[in-house]
N, C-alpha and C positions, 0 to 999 in steps of 0.2 A: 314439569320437573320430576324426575325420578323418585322415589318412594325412598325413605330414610328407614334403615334398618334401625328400631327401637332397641331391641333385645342385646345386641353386637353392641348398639353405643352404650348401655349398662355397661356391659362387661367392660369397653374401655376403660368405664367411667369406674371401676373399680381399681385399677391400676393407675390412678393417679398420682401414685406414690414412686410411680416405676418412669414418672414424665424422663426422656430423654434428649426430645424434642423441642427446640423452642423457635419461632419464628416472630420476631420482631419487624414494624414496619412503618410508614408514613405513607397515605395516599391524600399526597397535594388537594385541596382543593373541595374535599369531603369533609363537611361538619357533622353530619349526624347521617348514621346508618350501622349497619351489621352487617361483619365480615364470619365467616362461616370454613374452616379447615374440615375438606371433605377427603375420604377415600373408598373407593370402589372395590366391592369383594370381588372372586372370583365370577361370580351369578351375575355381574353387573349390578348390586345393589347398594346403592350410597351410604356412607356409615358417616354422620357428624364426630369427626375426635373432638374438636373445641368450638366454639365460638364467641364471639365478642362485640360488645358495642361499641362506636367510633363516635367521639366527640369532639369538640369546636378544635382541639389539636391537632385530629386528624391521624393520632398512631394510634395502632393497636399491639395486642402480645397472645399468641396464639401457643398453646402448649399441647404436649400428646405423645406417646410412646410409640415407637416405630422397631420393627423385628430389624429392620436390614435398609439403606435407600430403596427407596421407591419413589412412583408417580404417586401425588397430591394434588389435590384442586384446591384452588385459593375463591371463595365465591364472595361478591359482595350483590349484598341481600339476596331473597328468596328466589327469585327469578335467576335462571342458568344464562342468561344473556351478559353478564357480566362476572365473568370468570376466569381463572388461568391455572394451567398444568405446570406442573416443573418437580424435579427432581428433590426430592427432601433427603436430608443425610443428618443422625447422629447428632446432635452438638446443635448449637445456635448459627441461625441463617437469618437472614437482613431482607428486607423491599420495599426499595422504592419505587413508587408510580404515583401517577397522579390520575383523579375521579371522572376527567374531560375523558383520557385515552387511558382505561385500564389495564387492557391488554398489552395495547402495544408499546409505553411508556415503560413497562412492568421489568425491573434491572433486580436480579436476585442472589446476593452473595454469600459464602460460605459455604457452597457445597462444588465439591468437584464435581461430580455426576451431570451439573448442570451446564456447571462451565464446558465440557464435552458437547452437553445439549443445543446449548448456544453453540459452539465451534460447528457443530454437525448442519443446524438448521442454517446458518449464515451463508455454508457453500449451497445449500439442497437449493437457496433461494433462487440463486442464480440461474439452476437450470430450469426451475421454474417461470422467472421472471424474461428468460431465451424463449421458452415456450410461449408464451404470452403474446411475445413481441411478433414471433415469426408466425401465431395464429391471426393474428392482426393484419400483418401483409399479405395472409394467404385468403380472407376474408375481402380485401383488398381488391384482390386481382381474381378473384372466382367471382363480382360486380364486374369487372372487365370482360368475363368472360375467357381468361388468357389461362387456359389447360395447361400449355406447359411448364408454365411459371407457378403454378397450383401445384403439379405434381414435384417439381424441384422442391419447393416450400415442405413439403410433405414428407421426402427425404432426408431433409435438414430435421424436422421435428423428430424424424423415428430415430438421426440419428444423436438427438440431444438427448430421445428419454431414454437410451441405452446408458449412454453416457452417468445418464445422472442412476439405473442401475447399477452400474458398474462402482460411481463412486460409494452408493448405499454398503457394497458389498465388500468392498478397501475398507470401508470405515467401519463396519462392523469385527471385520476380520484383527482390526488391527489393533482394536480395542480388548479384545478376548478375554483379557483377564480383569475387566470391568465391568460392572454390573449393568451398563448401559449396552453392550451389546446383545444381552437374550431378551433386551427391550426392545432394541429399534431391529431386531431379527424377528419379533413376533409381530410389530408394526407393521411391518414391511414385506409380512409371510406370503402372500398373495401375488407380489409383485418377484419373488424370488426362486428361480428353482431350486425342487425340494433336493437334492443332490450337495446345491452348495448350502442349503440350510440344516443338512445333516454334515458334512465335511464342517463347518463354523462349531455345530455343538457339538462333536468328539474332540476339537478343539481344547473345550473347556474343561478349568480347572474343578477339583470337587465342590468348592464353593461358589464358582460360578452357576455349575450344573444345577446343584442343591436351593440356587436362590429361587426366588417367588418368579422371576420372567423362565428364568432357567427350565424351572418344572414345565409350566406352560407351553416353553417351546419343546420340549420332548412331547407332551401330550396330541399336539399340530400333527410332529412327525410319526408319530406310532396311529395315526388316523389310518 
């Protein structure tokens, strides 16, 4: 597990007067444990905003002051093996999951940010789940020994992860004036030429630009 910045969580902890943040929840099926509201500085270094103990109920209430939406970790107990990402915003946000499937149970409401997040990952899955499917028949028939049907298979994948390129870079684009796209534009910086990842942030608004992914993804492109 990553080292928690002491010094940064003080200083949260002195603005608790400024909480703007509140996340409410229920995880089905959990009597007793600690849920832990994590975010990551720029260095990669974990900073605890809140945490909490979970009883025979099973809700907790996590609090903490936020500059702008951003990414959040949601951590239950000390081990990273049981954890979730999602977009925090401003104002009171909801989840429910349950302790069996934390992850993937995990339904988060009140933030648009996220709802974007969900709308985004929902199609990305598909081309994923394409990918999968057509590595499986090409696994398939490369036991058969059958080259041509290997190399057909092969065409299909290169031309589904174009594809699911291309959708990253509609959806980013077309989001522009949300704070989710100089996220999934820095997520996704590797897999993107850098041309349409400068053409995307001239784009942007001054507070897009100005936000915490915003800064980020200018610093990528002046590398």
């Amino acid at each position: 597990m990553k080292k928690y910045s002491i010094l940064l969580l003080l200083v949260f902890s002195c603005n608790i007067n400024q909480e703007n943040f509140e996340l409410s929840g229920k995880i089905h099926g959990l009597e007793n444990g600690t849920i832990y509201l994590i975010e990551s500085n720029n260095n990669d270094e974990e900073i605890i905003l809140d945490s909490t103990g979970i009883d025979y109920s099973s809700s907790f209430l996590l609090k903490s002051y936020i500059k702008e939406p951003q990414i959040l970790t949601l951590r239950l107990g000390e081990s990273n093996v049981n954890e979730i990402e999602f977009f925090a915003e401003t104002g009171k946000m909801r989840l429910n999951t349950s302790n069996k499937r934390f992850q993937f149970d995990a339904k988060f409401l009140g933030s648009k940010q996220q709802s974007n997040l969900d709308e985004f990952n929902s199609y990305l899955i598909k081309f994923e789940e394409e990918d999968i499917d057509l590595l499986d028949h090409q696994i398939q028939e490369s036991i058969k020994g059958n080259q041509k049907e290997i190399d057909s298979i092969s065409i299909l994948r290169e031309k589904n992860y174009k594809g699911k390129i291309l959708f990253i870079i509609n959806y980013i684009t077309n989001k522009k004036e949300e704070i989710i796209s100089p996220y999934l534009a820095l997520k996704y910086n590797q897999e993107i030429q850098s041309d349409y990842l400068t053409k995307i942030y001239n784009s942007y608004n001054k507070e897009i630009s100005d936000s915490k992914y915003g800064i980020e993804l200018k610093k990528i492109l002046e590398k």
